[in-house]
C-alpha positions as CSV (number, residue, x, y, z in Angstrom):
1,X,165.7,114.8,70.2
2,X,166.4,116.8,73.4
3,X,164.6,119.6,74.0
4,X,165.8,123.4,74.0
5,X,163.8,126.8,75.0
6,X,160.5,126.6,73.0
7,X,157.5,129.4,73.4
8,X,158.9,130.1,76.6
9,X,158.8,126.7,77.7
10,X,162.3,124.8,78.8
11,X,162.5,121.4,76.9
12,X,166.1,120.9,77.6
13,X,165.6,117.8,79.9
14,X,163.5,116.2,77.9
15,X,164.7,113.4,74.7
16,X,162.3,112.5,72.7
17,X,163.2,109.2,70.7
18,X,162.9,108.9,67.7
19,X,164.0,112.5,67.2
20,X,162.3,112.6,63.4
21,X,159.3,110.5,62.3
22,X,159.0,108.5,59.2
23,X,155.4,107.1,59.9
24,X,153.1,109.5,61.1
25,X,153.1,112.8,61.5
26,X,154.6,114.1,64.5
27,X,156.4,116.6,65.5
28,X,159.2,115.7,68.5
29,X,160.4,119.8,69.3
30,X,156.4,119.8,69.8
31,X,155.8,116.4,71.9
32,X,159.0,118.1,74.3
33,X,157.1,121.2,74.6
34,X,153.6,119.4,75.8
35,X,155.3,117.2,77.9
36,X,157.8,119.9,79.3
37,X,154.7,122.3,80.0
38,X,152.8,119.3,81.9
39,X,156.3,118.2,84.0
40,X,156.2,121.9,85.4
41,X,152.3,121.9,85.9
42,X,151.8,118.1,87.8
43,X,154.8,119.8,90.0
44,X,157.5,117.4,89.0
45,X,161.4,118.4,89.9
46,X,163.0,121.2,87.3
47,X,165.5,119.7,85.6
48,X,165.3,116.2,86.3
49,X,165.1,114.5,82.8
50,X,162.5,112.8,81.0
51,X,162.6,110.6,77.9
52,X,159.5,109.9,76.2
53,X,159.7,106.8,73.8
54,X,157.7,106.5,70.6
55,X,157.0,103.5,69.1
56,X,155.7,104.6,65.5
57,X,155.2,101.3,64.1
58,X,152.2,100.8,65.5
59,X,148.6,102.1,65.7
60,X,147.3,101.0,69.4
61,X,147.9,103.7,71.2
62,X,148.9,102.3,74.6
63,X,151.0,104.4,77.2
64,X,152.7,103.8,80.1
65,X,155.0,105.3,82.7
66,X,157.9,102.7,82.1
67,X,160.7,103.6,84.6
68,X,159.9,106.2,87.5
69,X,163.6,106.3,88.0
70,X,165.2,107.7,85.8
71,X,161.5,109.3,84.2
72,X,160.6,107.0,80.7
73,X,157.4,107.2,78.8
74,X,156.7,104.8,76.4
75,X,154.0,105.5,74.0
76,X,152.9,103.4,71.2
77,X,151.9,105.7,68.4
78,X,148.2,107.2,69.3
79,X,147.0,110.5,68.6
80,X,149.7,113.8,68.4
81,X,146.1,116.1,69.1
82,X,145.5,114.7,72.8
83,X,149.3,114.7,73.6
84,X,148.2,116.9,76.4
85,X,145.7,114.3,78.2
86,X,148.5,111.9,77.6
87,X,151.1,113.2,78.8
88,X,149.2,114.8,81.6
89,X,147.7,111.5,82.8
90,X,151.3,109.7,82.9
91,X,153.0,112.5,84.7
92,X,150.6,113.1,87.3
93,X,150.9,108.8,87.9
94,X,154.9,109.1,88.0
95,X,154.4,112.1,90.5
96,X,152.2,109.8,92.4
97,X,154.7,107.1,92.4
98,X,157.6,109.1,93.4
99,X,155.4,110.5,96.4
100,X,156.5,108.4,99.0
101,X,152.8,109.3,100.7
102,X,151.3,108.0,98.1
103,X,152.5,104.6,98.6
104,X,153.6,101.7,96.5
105,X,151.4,100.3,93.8
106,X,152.3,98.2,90.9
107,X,153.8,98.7,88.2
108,X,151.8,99.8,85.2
109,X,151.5,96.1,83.9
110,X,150.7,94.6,86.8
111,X,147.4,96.9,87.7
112,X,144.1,95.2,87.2
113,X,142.0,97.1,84.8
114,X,139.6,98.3,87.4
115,X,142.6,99.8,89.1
116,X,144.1,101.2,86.0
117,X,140.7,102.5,85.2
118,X,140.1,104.0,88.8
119,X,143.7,105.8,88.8
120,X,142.9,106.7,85.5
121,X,139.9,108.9,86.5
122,X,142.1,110.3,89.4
123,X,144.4,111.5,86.9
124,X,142.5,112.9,84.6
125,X,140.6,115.1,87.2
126,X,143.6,116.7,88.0
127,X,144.4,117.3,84.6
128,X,140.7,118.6,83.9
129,X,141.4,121.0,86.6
130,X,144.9,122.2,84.8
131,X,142.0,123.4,82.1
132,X,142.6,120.8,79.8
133,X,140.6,118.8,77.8
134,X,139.8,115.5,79.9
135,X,137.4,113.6,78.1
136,X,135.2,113.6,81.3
137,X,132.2,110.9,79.5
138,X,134.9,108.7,78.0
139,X,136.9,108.2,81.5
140,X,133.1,107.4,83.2
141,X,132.5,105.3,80.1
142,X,135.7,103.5,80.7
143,X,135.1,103.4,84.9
144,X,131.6,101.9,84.1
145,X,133.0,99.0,82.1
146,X,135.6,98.1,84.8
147,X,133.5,98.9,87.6
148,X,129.7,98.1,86.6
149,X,127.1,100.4,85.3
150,X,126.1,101.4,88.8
151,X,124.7,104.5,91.0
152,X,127.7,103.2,93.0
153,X,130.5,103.2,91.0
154,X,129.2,106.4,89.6
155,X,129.4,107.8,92.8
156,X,133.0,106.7,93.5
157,X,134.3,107.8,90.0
158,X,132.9,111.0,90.7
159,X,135.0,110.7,93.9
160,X,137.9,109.9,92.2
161,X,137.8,112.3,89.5
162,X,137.2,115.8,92.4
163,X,140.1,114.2,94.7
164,X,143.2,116.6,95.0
165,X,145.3,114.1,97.3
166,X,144.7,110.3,97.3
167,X,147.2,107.3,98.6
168,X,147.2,103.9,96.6
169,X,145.3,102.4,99.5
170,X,142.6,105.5,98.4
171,X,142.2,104.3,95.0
172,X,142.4,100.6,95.9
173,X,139.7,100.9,98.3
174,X,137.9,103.1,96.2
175,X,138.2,100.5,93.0
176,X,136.5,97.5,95.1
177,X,134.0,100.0,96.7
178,X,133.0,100.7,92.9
179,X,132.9,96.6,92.4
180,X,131.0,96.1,95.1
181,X,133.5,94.5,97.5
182,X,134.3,97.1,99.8
């Protein structure tokens, strides 16, 4: 489905695939509206097109940014009620990885989980600032069990998650401080 003018939002560059749903009850005009509302919020390029890739077949849940270039989400099924957190959390890591400032770090499969888990939190304090819902104890819950149930990484998560402008070497750094190793 690609996207048109919804409740003054412009969904035109974004496809979402498939365009109906057989398995669960989503709606794809409404996915391109969420995500088309984030793109313009995280500060991503007008126009530039996004395809978001649903995989309905399944109940995990996992998402991932799976090209930066052109833009692809791939999303495995998951909850159409937090689409916003979702979204939010992926487009605010592909704006981080088309920032060449930001530097280079792996690809989504190749992060450890303590680095997945410390961008993660980054993320999703920007997004909590946007005014959205950002599941603030789940996120430290989910820092804690990568990082250690520490006054440490405590402290760096609530570093990560009140940080406006990090690098990759930030996050990285930040990660093994939480672990202990830096």
């Amino acid at each position: 489905m690609t996207g048109t003018t919804q409740g003054g939002v412009d969904t035109s560059s974004v496809t979402v695939v498939p365009d109906t749903f057989a398995l669960v009850d989503y709606d794809a005009a409404e996915i391109a509206r969420v995500a088309a509302r984030l793109w313009q919020q995280v500060g991503l390029p007008e126009g530039q097109p996004l395809r978001i890739e649903i995989d309905e077949s399944t109940p995990l849940g996992r998402a991932w940014v799976s090209s930066a270039d052109p833009p692809v989400l791939s999303i495995e099924s998951g909850d159409p009620r937090a689409s916003a957190q979702l979204f939010g959390r992926l487009l605010l890591k592909l704006r981080d990885r088309l920032d060449p400032d930001f530097g280079d770090p792996p690809g989504d499969d190749d992060l450890t989980l303590p680095q997945s888990a410390a961008w993660d939190a980054y993320a999703m304090g920007r997004i909590s600032r946007f005014g959205y819902d950002s599941q603030r104890q789940r996120r430290i819950y989910q820092f804690r069990v990568r990082h250690g149930f520490s006054d440490q990484a405590d402290a760096v998560f609530d570093q990560l998650w009140a940080a406006e402008s990090l690098t990759w070497a930030d996050i990285e750094g930040l990660s093994a401080r939480a672990l202990g190793e830096g």
